[in-house]
C-alpha positions as CSV (number, residue, x, y, z in Angstrom):
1,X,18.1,-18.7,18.7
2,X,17.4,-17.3,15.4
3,X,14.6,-15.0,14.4
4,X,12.6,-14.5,11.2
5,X,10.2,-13.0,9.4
6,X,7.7,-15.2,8.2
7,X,5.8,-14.7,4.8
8,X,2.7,-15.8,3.2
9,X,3.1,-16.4,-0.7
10,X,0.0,-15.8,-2.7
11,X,-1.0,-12.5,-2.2
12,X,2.0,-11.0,0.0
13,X,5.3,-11.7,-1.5
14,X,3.5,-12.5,-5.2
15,X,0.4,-11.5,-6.8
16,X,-2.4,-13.7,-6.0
17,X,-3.3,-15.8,-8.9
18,X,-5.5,-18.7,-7.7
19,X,-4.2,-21.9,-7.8
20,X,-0.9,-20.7,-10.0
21,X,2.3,-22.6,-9.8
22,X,3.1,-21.4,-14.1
23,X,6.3,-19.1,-13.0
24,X,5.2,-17.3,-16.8
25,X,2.4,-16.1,-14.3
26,X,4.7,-15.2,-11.2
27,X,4.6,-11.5,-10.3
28,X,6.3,-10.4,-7.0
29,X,3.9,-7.5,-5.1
30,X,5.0,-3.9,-5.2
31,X,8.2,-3.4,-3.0
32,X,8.7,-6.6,-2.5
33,X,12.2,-7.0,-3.2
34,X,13.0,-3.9,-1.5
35,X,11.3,-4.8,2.0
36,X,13.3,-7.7,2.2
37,X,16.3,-6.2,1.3
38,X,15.6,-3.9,4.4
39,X,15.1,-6.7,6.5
40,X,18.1,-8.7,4.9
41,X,20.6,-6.1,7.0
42,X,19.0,-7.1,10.3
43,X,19.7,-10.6,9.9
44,X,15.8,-11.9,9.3
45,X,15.6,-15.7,8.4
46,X,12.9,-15.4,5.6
47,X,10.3,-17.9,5.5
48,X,7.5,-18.6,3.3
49,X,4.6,-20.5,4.8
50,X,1.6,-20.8,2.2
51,X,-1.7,-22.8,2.3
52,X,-1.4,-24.7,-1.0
53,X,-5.1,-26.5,-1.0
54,X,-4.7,-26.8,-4.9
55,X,-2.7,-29.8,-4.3
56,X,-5.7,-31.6,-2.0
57,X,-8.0,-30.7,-5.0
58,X,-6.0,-31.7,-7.7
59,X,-5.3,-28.8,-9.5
60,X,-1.4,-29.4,-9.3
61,X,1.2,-31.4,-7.8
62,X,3.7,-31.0,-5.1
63,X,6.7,-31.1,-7.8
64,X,5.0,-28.5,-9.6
65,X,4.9,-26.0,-6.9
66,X,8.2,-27.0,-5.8
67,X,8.9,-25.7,-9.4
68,X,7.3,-22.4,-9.0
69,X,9.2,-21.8,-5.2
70,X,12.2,-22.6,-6.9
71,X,11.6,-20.1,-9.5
72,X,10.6,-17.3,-6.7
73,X,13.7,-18.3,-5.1
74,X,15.8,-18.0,-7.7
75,X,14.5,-14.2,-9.1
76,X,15.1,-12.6,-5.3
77,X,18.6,-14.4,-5.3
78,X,19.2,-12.6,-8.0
79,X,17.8,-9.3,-6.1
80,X,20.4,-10.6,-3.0
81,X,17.6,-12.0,-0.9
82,X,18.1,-15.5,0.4
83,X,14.7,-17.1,1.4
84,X,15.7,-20.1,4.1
85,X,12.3,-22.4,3.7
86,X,9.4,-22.6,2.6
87,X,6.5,-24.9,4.2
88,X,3.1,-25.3,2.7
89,X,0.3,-27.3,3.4
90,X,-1.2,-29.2,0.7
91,X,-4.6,-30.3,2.7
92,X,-7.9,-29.4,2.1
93,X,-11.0,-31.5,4.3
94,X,-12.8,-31.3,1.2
95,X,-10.1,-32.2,-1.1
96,X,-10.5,-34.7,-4.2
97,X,-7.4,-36.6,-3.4
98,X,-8.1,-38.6,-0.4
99,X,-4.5,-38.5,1.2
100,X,-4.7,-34.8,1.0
101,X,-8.4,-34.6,2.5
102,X,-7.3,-34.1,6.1
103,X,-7.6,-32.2,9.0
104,X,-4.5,-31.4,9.8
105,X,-2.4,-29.2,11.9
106,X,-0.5,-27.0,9.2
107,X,-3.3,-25.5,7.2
108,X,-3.3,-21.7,8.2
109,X,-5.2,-20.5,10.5
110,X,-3.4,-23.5,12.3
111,X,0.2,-22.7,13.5
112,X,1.8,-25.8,12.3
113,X,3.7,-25.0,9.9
114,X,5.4,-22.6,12.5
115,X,6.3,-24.8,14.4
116,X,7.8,-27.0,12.7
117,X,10.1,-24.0,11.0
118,X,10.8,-23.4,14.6
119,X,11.9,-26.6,15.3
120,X,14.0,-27.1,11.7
121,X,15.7,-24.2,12.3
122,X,16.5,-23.1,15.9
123,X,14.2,-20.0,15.1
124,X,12.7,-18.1,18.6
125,X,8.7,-17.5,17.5
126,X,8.3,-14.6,20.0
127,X,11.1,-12.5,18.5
128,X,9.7,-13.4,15.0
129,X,7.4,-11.7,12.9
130,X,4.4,-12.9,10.3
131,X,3.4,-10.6,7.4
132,X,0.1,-11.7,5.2
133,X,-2.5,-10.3,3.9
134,X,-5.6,-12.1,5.2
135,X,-6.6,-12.5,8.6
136,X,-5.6,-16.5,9.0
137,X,-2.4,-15.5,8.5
138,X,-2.3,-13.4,11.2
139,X,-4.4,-15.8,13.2
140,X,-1.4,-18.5,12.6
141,X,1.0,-16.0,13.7
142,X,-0.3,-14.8,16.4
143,X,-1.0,-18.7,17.6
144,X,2.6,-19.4,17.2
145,X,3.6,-16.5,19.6
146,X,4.9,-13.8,16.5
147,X,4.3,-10.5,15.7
148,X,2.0,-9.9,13.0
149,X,1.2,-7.8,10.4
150,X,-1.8,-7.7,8.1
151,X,-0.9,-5.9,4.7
152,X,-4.7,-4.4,3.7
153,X,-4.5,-5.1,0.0
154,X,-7.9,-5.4,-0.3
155,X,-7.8,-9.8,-0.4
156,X,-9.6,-10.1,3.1
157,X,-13.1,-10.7,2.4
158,X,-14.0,-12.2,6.4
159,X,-13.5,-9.6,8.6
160,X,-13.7,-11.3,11.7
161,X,-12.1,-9.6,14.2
162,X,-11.1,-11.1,17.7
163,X,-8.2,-11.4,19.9
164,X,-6.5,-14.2,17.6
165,X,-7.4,-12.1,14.3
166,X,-6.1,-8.5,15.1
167,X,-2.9,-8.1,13.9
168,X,-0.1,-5.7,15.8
169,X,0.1,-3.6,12.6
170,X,-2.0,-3.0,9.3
171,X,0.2,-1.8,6.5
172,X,-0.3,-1.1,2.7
173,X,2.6,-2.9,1.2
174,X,5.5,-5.2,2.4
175,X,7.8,-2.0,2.1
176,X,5.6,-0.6,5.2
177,X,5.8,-4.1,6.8
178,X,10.1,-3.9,6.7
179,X,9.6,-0.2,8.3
180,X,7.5,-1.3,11.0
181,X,9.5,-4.1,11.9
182,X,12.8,-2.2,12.1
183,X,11.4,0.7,14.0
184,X,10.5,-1.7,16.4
185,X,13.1,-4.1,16.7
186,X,15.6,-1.0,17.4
């Protein structure tokens, strides 16, 4: 079985512009590239799991973020990263388009979306890691049996702590986040 490190979009691996999917507006976070770089070496799967309610609500279509992940893919290609998937969730309860308006099973801090990149791709969840930088993520990482880290960038507003919330590490950037991971995995 494989292992990965997982990685939330908006706000980890790119600057958090709400609802954006205009690569004009795409910026990747400090160290990005680098960090993955790192963790490229160690033979990391690299995948991107993002809540995407904008889609529920309207504000942009599937195709069009599809767009925007093609463009992230394509600028850390050109850096030598490879991301292997990316699964969002496009759902929202209180969403305007009624298809989208679910309760569903993928929407962080639901582990869904783990699972299924489990499943797609042979990947061991307990020998995987989850960066993001709010507490759902970590809650959906630590749900899904991965490490977790919390990158403290100043986007979590809810700190609600409890045993589902606290990640294994707090970091400042993704760059700490690669260190961390290979320090432990050797």
């Amino acid at each position: 079985m494989k292992r990965a490190v997982f990685l939330d979009k908006d706000g980890t691996l790119i600057k958090n512009v709400s609802h954006n999917v205009d690569p004009g507006l795409i910026e990747f976070e400090p160290y990005a590239f680098e960090a993955l770089q790192i963790l490229h070496k160690y033979e990391f799967l690299f995948v991107i799991v993002s809540n995407q309610p904008g889609i529920a609500f309207a504000y942009f279509t599937e195709d069009e973020l599809k767009k925007a992940y093609e463009y992230i893919k394509e600028k850390l290609q050109q850096q030598r990263i490879i991301i292997n998937a990316f699964y969002y969730c496009p759902h929202h309860i209180s969403g305007k388009l009624q298809s989208y308006a679910v309760d569903c099973n993928c929407r962080k801090p639901a582990s869904g979306l783990f699972f299924r990149a489990a499943s797609d791709m042979n990947i061991d969840l307990s020998r995987s890691w989850m960066i993001g930088d709010i507490l759902n993520d970590v809650e959906a990482g630590n749900k899904a049996g991965c490490k977790t880290i919390l990158i403290n960038n100043g986007n979590e507003t809810e700190w609600i702590l409890n045993e589902l919330r606290s990640p294994d590490y707090v970091t400042k950037d993704l760059k700490e986040a690669a260190e961390i991971i290979i320090k432990a995995e050797n």
